[in-house]
C-alpha positions as CSV (number, residue, x, y, z in Angstrom):
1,X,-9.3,-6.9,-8.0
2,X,-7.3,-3.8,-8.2
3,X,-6.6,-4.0,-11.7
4,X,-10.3,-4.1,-12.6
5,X,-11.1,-1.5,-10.1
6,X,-8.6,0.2,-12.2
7,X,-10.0,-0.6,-15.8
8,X,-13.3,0.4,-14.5
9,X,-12.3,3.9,-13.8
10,X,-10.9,4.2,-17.1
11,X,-13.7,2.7,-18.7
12,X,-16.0,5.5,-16.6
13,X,-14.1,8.7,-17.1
14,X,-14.1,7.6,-20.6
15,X,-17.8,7.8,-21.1
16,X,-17.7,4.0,-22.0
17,X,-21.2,3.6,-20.1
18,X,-22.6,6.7,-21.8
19,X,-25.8,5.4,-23.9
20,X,-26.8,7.3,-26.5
21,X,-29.7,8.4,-24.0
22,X,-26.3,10.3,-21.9
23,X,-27.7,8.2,-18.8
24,X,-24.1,6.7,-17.5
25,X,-22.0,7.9,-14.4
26,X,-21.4,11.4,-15.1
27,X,-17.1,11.2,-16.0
28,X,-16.5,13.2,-12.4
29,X,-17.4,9.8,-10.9
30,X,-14.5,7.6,-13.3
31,X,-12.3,10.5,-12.2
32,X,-13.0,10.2,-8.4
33,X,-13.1,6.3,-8.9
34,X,-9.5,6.5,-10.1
35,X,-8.2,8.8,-7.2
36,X,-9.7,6.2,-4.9
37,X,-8.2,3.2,-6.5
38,X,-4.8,5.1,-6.9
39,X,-4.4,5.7,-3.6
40,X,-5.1,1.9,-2.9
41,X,-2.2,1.3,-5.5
42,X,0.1,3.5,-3.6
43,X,-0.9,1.5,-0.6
44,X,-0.3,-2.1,-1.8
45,X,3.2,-0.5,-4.1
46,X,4.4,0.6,-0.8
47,X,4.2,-2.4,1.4
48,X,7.7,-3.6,2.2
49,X,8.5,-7.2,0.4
50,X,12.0,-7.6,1.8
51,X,13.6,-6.4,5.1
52,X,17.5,-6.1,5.3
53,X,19.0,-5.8,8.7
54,X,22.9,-5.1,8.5
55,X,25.4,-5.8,11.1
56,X,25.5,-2.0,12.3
57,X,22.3,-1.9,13.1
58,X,20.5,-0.2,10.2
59,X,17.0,-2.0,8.6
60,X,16.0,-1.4,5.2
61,X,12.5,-2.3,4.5
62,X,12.3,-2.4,0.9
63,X,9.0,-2.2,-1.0
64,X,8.0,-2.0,-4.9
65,X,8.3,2.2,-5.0
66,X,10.0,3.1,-1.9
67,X,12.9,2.2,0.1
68,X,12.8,3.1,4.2
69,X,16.0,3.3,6.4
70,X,15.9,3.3,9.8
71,X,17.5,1.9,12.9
72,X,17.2,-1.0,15.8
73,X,17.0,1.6,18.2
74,X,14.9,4.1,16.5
75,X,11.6,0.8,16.4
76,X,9.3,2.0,19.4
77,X,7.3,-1.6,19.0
78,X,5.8,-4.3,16.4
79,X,1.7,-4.7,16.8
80,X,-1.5,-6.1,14.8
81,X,-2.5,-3.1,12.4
82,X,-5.8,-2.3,13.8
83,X,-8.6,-4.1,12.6
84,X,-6.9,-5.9,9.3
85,X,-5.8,-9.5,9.6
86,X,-2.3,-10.4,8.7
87,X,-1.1,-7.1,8.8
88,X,1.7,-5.8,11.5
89,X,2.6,-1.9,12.3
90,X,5.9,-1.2,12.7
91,X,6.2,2.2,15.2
92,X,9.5,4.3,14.5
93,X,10.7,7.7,16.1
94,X,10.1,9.1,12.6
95,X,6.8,6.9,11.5
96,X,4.4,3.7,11.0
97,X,5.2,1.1,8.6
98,X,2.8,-1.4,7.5
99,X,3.3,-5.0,6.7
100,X,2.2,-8.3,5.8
101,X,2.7,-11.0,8.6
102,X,4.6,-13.6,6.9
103,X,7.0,-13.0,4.5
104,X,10.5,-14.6,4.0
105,X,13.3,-13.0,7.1
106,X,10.9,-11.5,8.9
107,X,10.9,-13.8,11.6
108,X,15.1,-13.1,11.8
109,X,13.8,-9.4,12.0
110,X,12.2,-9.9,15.2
């Protein structure tokens, strides 16, 4: 879905819906349309994939752009994210971090 929410923006800011008429989305929309569904990319990018916990303590939660360090001591607690199934919040002394449920370790995490 994100892809064609993506192609959609592009088609809009490109004047692609323009008729010769000029009734279309005026290309400010396309352009707004693609903030939107770039922030929802850096959302989804961002979301860790793997977590790596090493013997001194240190967890790595490693995502598709981004890489987080932190420490055992340093998680405050592990909830539901509010209001979005399969989704848990991971509280830190220096931030949140969102992820998915189930995915492979996590249960070792914990």
């Amino acid at each position: 879905m994100l892809i064609l929410f993506t192609v959609i923006g592009f088609l809009m800011t490109s004047g692609a819906f323009h008729s010769s008429h000029g009734n279309g989305p005026p290309r400010l929309v396309g352009l707004l349309w693609l903030f939107i569904v770039s922030w929802y990319w850096y959302l989804v990018l961002t979301i860790p994939h793997t977590i790596v916990v090493s013997e001194s303590g240190q967890v790595a939660f490693n995502s598709v752009i981004c890489k987080r360090l932190t420490t055992m001591r340093e998680i405050n607690y592990i909830k539901p994210y509010g209001g979005q199934i399969g989704f848990l919040l991971i509280k830190t002394n220096t931030g949140k971090i969102r992820i998915l449920n189930q995915f492979d370790e996590f249960h070792d995490f914990v």
